[in-house]
Structures are given as structure tokens and as C-alpha cells.
DSSP file (Angstrom, degrees, kcal/mol; ACC not computed):
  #  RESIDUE AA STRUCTURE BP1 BP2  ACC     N-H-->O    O-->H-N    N-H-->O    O-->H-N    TCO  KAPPA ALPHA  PHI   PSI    X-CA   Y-CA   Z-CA
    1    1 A X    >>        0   0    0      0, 0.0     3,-1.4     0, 0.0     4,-1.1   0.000 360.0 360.0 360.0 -55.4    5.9  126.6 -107.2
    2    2 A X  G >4  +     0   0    0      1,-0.2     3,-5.6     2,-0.2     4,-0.2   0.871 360.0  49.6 -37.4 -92.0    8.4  126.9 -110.5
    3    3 A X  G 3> S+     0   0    0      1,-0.4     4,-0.9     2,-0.2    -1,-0.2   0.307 107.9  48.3  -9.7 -47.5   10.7  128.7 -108.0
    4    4 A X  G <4 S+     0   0    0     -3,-1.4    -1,-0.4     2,-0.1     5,-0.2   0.588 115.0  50.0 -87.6 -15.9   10.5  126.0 -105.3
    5    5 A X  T XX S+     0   0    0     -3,-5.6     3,-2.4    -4,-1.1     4,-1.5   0.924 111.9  43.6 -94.8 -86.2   11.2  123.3 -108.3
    6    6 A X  H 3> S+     0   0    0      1,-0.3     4,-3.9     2,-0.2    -1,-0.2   0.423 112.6  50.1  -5.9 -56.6   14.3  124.9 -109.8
    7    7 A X  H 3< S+     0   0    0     -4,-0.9    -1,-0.3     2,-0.2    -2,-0.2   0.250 116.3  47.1 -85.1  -2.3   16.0  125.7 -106.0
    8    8 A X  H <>>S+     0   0    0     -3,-2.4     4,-6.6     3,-0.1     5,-0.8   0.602 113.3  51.0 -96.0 -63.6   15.2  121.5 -105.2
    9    9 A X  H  X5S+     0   0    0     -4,-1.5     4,-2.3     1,-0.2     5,-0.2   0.967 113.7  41.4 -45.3 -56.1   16.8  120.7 -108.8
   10   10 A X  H  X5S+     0   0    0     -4,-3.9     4,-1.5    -5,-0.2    -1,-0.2   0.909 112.3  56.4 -72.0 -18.3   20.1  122.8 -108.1
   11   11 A X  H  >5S+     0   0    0      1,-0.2     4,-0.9     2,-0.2     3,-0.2   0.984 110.3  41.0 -52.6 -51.3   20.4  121.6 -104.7
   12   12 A X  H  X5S+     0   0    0     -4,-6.6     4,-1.4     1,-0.2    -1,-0.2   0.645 114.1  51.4 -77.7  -8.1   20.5  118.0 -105.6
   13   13 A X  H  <<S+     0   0    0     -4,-2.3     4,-0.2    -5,-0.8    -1,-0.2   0.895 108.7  52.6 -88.6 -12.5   22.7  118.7 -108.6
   14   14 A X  H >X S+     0   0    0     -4,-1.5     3,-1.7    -3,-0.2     4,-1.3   0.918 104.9  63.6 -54.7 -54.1   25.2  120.7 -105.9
   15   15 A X  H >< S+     0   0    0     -4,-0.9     3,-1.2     1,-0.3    -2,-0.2   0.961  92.8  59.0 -60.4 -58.2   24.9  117.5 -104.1
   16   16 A X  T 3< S+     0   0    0     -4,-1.4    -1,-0.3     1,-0.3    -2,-0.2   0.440 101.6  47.8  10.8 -64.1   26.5  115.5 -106.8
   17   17 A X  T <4 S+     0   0    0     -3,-1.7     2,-0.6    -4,-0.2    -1,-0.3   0.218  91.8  98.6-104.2 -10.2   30.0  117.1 -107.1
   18   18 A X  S << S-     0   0    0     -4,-1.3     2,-0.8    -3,-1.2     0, 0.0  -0.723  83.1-126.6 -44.4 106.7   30.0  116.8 -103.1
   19   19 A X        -     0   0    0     -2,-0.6     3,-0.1     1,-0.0    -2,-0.1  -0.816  28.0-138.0 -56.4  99.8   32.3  113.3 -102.2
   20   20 A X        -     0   0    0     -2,-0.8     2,-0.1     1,-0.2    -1,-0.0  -0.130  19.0-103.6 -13.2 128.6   29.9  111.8 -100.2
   21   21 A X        -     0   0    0     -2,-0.0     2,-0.2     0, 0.0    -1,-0.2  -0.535  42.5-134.5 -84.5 156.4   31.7  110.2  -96.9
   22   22 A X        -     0   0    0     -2,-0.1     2,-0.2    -3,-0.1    -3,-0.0  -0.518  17.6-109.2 -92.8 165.2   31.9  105.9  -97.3
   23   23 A X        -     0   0    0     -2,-0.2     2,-0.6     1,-0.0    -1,-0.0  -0.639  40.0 -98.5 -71.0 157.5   31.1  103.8  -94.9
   24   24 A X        -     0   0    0     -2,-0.2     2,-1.6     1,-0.1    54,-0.0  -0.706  31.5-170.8 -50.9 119.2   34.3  101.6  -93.1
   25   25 A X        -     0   0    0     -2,-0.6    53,-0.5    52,-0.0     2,-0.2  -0.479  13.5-161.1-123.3  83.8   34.8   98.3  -94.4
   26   26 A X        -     0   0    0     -2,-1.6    50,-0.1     1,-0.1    53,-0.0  -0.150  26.8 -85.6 -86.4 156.4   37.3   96.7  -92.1
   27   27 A X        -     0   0    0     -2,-0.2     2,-0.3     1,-0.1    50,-0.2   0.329  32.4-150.4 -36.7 133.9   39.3   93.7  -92.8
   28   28 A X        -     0   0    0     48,-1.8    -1,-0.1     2,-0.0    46,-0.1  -0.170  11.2-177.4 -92.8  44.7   38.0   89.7  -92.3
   29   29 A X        +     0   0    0     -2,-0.3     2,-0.3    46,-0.1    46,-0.2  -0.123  11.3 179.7 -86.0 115.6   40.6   87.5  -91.5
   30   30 A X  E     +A   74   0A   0     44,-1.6    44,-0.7     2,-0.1     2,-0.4  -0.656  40.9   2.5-133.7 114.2   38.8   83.8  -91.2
   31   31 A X  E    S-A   73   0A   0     -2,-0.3     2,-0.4    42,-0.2    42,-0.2  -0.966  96.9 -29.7 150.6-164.4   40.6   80.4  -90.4
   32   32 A X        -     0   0    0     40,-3.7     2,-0.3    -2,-0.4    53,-0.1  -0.939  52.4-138.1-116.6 128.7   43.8   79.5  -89.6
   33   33 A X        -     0   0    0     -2,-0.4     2,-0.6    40,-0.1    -2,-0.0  -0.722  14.6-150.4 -48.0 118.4   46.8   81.2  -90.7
   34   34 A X        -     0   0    0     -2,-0.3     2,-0.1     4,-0.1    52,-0.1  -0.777   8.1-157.7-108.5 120.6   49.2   79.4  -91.6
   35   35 A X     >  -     0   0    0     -2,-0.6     4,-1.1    71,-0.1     5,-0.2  -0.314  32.5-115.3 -96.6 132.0   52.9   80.4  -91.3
   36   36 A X  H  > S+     0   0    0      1,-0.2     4,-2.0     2,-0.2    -1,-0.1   0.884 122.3  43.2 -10.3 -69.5   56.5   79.2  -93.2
   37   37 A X  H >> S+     0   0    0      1,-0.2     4,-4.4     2,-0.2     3,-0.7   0.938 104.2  56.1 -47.9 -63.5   57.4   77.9  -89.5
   38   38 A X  H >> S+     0   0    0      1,-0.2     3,-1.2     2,-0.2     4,-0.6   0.863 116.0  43.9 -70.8 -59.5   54.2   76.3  -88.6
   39   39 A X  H 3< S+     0   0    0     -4,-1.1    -1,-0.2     1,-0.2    -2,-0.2   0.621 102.6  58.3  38.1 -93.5   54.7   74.0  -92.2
   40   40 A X  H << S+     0   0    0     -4,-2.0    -1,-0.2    -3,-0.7    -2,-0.2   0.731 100.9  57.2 -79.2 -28.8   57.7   73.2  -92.1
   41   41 A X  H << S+     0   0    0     -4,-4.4    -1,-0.3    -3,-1.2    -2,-0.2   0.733  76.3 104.0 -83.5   2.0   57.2   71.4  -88.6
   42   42 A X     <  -     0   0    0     -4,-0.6     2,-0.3    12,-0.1    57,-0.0  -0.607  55.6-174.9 -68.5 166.3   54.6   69.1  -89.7
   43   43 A X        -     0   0    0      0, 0.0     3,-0.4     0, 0.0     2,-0.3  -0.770  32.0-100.7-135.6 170.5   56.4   65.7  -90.1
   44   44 A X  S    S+     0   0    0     -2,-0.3    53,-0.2     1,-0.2    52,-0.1  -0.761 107.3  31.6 -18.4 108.7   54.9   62.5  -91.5
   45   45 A X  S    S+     0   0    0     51,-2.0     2,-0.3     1,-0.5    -1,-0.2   0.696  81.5 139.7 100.4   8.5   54.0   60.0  -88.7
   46   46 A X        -     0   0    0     -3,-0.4    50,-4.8     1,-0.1    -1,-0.5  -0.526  53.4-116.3 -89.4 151.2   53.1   62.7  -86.1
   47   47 A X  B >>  -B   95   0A   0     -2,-0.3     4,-2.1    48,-0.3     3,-1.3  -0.439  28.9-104.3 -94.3 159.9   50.0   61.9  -83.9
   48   48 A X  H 3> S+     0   0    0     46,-0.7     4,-1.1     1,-0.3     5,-0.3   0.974 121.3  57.0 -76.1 -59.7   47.0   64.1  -84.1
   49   49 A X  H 34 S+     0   0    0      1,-0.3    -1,-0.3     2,-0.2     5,-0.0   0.474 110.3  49.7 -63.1  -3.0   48.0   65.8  -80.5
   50   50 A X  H X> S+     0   0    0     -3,-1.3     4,-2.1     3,-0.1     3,-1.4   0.900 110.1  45.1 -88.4 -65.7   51.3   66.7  -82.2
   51   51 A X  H 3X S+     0   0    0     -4,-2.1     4,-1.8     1,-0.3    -2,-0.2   0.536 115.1  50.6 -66.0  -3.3   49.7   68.2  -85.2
   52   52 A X  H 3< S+     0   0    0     -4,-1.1    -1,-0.3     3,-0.2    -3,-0.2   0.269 109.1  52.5-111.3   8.3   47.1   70.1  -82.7
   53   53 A X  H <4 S+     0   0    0     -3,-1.4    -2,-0.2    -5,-0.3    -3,-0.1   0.651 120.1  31.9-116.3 -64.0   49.9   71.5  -80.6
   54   54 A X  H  < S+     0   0    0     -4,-2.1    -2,-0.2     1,-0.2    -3,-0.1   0.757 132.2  32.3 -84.5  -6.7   51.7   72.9  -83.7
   55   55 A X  S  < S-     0   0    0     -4,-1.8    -3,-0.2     1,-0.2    -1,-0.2   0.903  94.5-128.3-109.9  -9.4   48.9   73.6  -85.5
   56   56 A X        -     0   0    0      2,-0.1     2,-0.4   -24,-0.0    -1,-0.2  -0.562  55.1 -45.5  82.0-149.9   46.1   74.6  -83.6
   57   57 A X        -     0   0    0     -2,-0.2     2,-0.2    -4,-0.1    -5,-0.0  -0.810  67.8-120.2-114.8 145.1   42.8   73.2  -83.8
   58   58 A X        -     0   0    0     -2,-0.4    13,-0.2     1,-0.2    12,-0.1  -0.585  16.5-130.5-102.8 159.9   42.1   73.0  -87.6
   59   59 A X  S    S+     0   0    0     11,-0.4     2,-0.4    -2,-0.2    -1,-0.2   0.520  91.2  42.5 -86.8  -1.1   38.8   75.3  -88.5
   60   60 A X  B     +C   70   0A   0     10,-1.5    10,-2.4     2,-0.1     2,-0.4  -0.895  60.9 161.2-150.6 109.8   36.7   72.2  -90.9
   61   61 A X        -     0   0    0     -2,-0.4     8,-0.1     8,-0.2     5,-0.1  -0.731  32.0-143.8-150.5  99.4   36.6   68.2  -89.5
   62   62 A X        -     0   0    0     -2,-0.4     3,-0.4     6,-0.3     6,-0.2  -0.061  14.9-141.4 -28.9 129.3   34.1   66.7  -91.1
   63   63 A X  S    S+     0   0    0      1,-0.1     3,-0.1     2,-0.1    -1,-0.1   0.160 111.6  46.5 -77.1  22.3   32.0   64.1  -89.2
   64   64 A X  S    S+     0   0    0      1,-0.1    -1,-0.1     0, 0.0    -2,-0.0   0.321 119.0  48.6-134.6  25.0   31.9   61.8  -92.7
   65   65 A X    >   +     0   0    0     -3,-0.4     3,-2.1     3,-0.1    -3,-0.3  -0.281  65.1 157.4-162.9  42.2   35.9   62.6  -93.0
   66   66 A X  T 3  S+     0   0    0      1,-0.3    -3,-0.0    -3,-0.1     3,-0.0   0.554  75.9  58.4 -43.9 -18.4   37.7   61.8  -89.4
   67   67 A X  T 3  S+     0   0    0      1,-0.1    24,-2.0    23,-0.0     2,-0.5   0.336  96.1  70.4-108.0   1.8   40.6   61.4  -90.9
   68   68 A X  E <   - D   0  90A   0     -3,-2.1     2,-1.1    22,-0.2    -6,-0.3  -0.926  53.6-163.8-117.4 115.8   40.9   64.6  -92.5
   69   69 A X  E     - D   0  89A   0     20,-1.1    20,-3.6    -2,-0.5     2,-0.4  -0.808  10.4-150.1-114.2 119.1   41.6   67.9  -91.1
   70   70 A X  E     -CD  60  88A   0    -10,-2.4   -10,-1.5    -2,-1.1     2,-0.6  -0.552   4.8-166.9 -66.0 111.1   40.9   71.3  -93.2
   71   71 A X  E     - D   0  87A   0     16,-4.0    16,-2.2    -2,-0.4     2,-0.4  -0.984  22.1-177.7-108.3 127.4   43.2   74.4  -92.4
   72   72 A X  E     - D   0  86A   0     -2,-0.6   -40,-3.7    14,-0.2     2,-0.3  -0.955  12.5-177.5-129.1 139.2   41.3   77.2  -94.1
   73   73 A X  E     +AD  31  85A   0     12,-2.2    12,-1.8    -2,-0.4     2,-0.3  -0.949   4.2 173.4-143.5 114.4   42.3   80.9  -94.4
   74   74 A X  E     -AD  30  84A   0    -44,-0.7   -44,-1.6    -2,-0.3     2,-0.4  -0.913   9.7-169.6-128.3 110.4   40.6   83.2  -95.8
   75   75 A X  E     - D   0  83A   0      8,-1.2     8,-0.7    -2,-0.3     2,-0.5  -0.608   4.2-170.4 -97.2 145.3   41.1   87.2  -95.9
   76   76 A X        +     0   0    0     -2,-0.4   -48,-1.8     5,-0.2     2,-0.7  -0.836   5.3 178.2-127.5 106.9   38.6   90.0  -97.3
   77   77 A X  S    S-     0   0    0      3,-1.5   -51,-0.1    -2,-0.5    -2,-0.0  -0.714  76.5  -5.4-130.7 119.4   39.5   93.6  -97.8
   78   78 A X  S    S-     0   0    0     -2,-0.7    -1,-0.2   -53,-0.5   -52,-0.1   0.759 129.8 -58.0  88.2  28.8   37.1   95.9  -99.1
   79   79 A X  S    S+     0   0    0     -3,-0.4     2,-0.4   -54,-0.2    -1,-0.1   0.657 118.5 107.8  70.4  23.8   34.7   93.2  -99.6
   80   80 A X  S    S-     0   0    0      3,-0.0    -3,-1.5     0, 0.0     2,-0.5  -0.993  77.2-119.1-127.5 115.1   37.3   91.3 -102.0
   81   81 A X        +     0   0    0     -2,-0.4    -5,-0.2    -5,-0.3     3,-0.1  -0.533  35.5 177.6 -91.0 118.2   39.0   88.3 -100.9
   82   82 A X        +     0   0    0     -2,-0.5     2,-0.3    -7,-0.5    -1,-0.2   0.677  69.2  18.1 -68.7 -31.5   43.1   89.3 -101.0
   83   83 A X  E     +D   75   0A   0     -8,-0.7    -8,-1.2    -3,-0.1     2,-0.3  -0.693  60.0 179.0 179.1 113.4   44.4   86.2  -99.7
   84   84 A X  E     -D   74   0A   0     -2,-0.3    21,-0.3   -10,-0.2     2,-0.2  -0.702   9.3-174.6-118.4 156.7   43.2   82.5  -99.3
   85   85 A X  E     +D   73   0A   0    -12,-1.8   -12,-2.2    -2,-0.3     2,-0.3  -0.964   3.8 179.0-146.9 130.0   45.3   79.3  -97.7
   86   86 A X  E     +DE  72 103A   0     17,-1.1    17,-1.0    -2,-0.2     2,-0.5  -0.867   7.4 172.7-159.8 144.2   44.4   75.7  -97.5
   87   87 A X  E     -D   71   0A   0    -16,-2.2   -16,-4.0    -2,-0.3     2,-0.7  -0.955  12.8-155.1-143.1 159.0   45.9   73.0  -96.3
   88   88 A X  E     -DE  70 100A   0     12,-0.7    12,-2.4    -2,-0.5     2,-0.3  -0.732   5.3-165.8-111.9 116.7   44.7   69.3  -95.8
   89   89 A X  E     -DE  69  99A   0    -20,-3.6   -20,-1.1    -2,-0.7     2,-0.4  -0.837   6.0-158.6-104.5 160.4   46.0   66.4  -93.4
   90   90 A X  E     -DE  68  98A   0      8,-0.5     7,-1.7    -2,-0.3     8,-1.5  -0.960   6.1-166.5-136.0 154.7   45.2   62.9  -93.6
   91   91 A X  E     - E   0  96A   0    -24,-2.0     2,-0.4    -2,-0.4     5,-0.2  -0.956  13.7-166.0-122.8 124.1   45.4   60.4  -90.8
   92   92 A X  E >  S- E   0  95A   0      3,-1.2     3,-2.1    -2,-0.3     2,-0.9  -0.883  79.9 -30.4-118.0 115.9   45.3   56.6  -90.7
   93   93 A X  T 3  S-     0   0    0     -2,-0.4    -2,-0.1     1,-0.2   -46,-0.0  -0.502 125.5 -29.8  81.7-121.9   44.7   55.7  -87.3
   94   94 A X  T 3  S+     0   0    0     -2,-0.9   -46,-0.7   -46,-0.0     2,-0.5   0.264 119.8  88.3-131.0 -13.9   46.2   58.1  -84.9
   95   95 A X  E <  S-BE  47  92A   0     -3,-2.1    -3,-1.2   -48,-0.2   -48,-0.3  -0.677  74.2-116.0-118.2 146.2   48.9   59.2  -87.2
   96   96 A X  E     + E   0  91A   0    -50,-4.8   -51,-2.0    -2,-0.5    -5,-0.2  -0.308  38.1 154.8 -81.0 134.7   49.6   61.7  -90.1
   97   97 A X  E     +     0   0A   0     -7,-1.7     2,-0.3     1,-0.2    -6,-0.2   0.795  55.9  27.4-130.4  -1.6   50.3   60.5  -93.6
   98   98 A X  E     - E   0  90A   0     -8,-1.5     2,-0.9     2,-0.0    -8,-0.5  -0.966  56.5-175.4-136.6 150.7   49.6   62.5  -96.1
   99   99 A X  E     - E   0  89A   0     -2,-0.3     2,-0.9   -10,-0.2   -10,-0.2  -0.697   9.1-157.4-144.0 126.7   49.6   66.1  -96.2
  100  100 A X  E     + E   0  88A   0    -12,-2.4   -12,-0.7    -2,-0.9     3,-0.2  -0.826  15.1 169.8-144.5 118.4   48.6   68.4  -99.1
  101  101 A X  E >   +     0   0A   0     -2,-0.9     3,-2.5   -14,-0.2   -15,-0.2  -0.236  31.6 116.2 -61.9   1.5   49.5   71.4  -99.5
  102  102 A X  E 3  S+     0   0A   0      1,-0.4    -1,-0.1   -17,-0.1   -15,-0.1   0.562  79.0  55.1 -94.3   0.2   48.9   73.0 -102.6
  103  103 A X  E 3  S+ E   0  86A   0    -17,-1.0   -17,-1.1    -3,-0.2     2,-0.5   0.168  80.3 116.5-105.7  25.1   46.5   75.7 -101.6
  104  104 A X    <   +     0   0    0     -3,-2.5     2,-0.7   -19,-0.3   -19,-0.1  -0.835  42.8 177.1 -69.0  84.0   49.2   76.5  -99.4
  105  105 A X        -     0   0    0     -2,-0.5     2,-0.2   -21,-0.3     3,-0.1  -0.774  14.7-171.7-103.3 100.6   50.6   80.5 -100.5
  106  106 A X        -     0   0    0     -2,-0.7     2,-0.1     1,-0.1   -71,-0.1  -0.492  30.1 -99.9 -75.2 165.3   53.0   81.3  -98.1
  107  107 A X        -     0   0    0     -2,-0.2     2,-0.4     1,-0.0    -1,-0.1  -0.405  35.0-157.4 -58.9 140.6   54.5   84.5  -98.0
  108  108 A X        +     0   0    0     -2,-0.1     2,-0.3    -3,-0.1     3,-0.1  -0.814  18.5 175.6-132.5 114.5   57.9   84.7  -99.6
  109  109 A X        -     0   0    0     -2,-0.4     3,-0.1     1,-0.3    -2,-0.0  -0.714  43.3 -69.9-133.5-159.8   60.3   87.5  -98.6
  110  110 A X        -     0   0    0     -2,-0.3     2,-0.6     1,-0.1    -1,-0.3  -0.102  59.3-119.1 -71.4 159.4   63.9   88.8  -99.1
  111  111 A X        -     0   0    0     -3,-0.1     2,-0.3     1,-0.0    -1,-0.1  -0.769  27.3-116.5 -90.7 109.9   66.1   86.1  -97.4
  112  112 A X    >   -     0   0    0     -2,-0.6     3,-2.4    -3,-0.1     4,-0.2  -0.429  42.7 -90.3 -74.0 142.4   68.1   87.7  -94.5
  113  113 A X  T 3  S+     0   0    0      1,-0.3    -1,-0.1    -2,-0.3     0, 0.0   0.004 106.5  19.3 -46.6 137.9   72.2   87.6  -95.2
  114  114 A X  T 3  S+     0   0    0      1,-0.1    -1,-0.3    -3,-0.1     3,-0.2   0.644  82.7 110.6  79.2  -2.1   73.6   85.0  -94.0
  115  115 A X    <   +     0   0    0     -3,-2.4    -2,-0.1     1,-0.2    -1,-0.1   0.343  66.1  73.2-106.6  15.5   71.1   82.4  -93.4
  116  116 A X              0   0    0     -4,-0.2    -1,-0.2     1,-0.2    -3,-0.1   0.836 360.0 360.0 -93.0 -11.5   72.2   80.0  -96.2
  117  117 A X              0   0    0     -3,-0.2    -1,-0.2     0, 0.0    -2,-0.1   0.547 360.0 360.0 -58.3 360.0   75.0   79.2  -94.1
């Protein structure tokens, strides 16, 4: 019985210094993205079918907030959120007037030569 207890105890301490395999824990992307481009073409004064053509159909519209549309983006990798976006329209009517941005992080990268001309 000692014998059988000893040869259990060094197995599981063998097991130990073993790396154990992980599970995969692959990437979440939820929302709308939203992109430099797609931005920069909202305008003021655009009609909701304008804003639904260039932005797509935005992922949170409240029924007690018609006049507001939520773009939300949210990324998780490795159970950790990397990289979050939101941006908010308001509408009066049929038409956009205010639009805020500020939880808007676009990407920002090197500026190719030549495009400040």
C-alpha cells in the first residue's frame, strides 16, 4: 500500500513540470467596424438611407431613442477586450445632425508619400 502511495505521489508531481496543452481561445470581433473612410463620409444633413448605405445598419437603436443610432465595436483576444469603438448619430426628422464621435479610435498609420499633395 506505501509503495502504491509513493509511485501515485511522484506521478502527479512528474505531471507538474509537464506544459499541459491550452485550450484555443479565438478572437471576438462584435459590432460595426468602423473605418477612416467610412467617417469621414458621414456629412451633416444626410438622411438616414444615406447614413445606412455608408454605414451599414448600426448594431443598437433603441425603441425609447429613434433618433439615435449606436455603432459599437468591440474586440476580445484571449478573453481581454484589445480594442473598442463607438460612435453615436442623432437625427431630427429624417436627417443627421449631430454626430459624436469620441469613442471613435481609429487606426492611425504611417502616411503614404505623397498624399499631402
Amino acid at each position: 500500500m506505501r509503495f502504491k502511495i509513493i509511485l501515485l505521489s511522484l506521478s502527479l508531481a512528474a505531471c507538474g513540470s509537464v506544459p499541459m496543452p491550452t485550450t484555443y481561445k479565438m478572437d471576438i470581433r462584435q459590432g460595426n467596424y468602423v473605418t477612416a473612410e467610412m467617417r469621414d463620409k458621414l456629412k451633416l444633413g444626410m438622411s438616414r438611407a444615406q447614413v445606412r448605405y455608408v454605414m451599414g445598419t448600426p448594431m443598437i437603436k433603441d425603441v425609447f431613442h429613434v433618433n439615435r443610432w449606436d455603432y459599437v465595436y468591440r474586440l476580445e483576444h484571449n478573453r481581454e477586450v484589445t480594442e473598442q469603438q463607438r460612435l453615436t448619430l442623432y437625427f431630427e426628422g429624417d436627417n443627421l445632425v449631430r454626430i459624436d464621435d469620441s469613442g471613435l479610435h481609429l487606426p492611425t498609420g504611417p502616411v503614404a508619400p505623397g498624399a499631402d499633395k
